[in-house]
C-alpha positions in Angstrom: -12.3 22.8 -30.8 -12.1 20.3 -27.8 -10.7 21.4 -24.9 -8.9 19.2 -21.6 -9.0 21.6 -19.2 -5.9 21.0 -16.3 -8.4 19.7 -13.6 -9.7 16.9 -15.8 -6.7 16.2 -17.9 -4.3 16.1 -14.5 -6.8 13.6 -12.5 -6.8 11.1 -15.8 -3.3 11.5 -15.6 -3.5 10.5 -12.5 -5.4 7.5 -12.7 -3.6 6.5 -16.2 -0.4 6.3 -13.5 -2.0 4.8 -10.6 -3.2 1.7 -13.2 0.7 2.1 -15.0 1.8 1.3 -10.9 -0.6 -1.9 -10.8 1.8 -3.2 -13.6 5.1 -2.2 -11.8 4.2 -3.8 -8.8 2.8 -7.1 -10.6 6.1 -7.4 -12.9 8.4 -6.7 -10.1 10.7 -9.3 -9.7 9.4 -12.3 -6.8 11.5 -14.4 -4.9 11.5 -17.6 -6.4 9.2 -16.5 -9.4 5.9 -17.2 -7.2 3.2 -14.0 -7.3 1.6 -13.2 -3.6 1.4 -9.7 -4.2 -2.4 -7.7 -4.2 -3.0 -4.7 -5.4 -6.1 -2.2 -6.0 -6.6 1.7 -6.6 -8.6 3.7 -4.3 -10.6 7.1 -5.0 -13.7 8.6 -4.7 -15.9 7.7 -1.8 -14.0 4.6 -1.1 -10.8 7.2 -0.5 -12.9 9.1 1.5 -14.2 6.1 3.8 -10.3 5.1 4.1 -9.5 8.3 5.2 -12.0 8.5 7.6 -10.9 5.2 9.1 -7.7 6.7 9.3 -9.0 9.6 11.4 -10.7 7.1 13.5 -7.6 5.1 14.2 -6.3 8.4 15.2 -8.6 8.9 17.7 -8.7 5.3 18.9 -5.0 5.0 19.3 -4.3 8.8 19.9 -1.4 8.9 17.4 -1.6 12.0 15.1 0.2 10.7 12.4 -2.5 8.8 11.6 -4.8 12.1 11.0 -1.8 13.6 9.3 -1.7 11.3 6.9 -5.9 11.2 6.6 -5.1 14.3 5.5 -2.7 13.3 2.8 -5.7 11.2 1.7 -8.1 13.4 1.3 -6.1 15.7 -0.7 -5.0 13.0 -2.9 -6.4 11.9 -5.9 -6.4 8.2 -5.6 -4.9 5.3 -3.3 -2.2 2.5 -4.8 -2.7 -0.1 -2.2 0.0 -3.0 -2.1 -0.1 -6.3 0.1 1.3 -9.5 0.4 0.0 -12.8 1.0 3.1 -13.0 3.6 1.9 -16.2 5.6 2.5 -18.7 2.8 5.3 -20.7 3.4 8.6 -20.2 0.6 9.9 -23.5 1.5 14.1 -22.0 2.0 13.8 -23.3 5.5 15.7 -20.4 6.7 14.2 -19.4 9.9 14.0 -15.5 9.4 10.2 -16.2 10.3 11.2 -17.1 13.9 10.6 -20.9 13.1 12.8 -23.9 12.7 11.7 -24.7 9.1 9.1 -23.6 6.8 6.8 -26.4 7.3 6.6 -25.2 11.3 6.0 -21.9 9.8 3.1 -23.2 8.1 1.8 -25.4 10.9 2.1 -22.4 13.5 -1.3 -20.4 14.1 -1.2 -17.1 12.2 -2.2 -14.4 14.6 -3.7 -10.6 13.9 -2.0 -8.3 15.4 -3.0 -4.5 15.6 -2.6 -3.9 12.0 -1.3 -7.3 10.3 -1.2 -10.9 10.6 1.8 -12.9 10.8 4.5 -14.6 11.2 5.2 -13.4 8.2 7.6 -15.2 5.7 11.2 -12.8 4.9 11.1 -13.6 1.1 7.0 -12.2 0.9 7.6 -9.0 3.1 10.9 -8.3 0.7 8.8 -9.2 -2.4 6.1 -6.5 -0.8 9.1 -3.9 -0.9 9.7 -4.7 -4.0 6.6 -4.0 -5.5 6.0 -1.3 -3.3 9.5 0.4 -4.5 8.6 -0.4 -8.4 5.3 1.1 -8.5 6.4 4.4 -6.4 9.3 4.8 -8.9 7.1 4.6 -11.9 5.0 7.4 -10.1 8.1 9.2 -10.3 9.6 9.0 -13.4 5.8 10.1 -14.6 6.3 13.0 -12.4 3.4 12.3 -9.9 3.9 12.7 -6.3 3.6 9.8 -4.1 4.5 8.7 -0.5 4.5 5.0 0.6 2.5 4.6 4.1 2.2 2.2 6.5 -0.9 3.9 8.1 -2.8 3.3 4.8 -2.4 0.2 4.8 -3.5 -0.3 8.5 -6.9 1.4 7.9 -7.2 -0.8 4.3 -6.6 -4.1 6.4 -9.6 -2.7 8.7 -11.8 -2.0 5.7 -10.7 -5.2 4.0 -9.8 -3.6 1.0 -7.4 -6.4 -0.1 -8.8 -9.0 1.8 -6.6 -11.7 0.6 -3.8 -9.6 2.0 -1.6 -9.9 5.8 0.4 -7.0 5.2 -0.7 -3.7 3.3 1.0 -0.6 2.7 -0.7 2.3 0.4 0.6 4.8 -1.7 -1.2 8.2 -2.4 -0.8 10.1 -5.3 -0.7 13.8 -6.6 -0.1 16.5 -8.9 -0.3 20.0 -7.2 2.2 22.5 -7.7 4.1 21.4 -4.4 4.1 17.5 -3.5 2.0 17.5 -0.5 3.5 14.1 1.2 6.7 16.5 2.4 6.9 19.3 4.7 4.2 17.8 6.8 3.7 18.4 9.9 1.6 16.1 12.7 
């Protein structure tokens, strides 16, 4: 008689809700109906090598969080990452970018900052937390643990994971007998 033993049948879980979280994010609801969002799943070496990056930043910057959450990584099974193409114009003209109008917004030079590029358009970054908020709640109601993190998403950008992508954020995911995104300490 076939057997799933726990190991195997939790990490296909896993992955069966890390592709479920794809979907979340892409049907989440878009400002004006117009799809920016980028998504891709992480594990195996290529988790490993975003980790790493993450301990490097860590070093580089000297900000522990970043190696506490390399850590999170590592003991995850796979990566959700989540970006926006947040320099494209929406065309609202409502100056939350920190220009007059959208076509100045979409003259203006986009610059690279430490983790993202921007000026980055109001209606992209909330349809980013959007999508982020819909795929971590389907992780959820499937009962596996997941954290949204910005540091993720700094180290993906430096990898060029989602290379389309001016903002990232990144979403491990679980299942051990004790979520391991909480009671963390730096």
């Amino acid at each position: 008689m076939p057997i799933i033993r726990s190991e195997d049948g939790e990490k296909e879980g896993i992955m069966q809700v890390s592709k479920l979280m794809l979907v979340s994010a892409r049907t989440a609801p878009k400002s004006g109906g117009v799809d920016d969002i980028l998504t891709a799943i992480v594990f195996g070496e290529e988790k490993e090598s975003l980790a790493a990056e993450m301990d490097e930043i860590a070093e580089e910057r000297k900000i522990d969080e970043f190696k506490r959450d390399a850590k999170n990584v590592k003991d995850s099974e796979a990566v959700v990452l989540i970006g926006v193409r947040g320099t494209k114009k929406f065309d609202v003209n409502c100056g939350a970018c920190g220009y007059a109008n959208c076509d100045e917004f979409e003259k203006a030079e986009k610059r690279t900052g430490q983790d993202f590029t921007g000026a980055t358009c109001i209606f992209k970054a909330l349809d980013l937390g959007i999508a982020l908020g819909s795929a971590a709640k389907t992780a959820s109601i499937l009962n596996v643990d997941n954290r949204i993190m910005y540091r993720i998403g700094a180290a993906a950008r430096r990898l060029n994971l989602l290379p389309e992508a001016s903002v990232i954020m990144g979403i491990p995911v679980s299942a051990k007998g004790k979520s391991i995104y909480f009671d963390r300490k730096s």
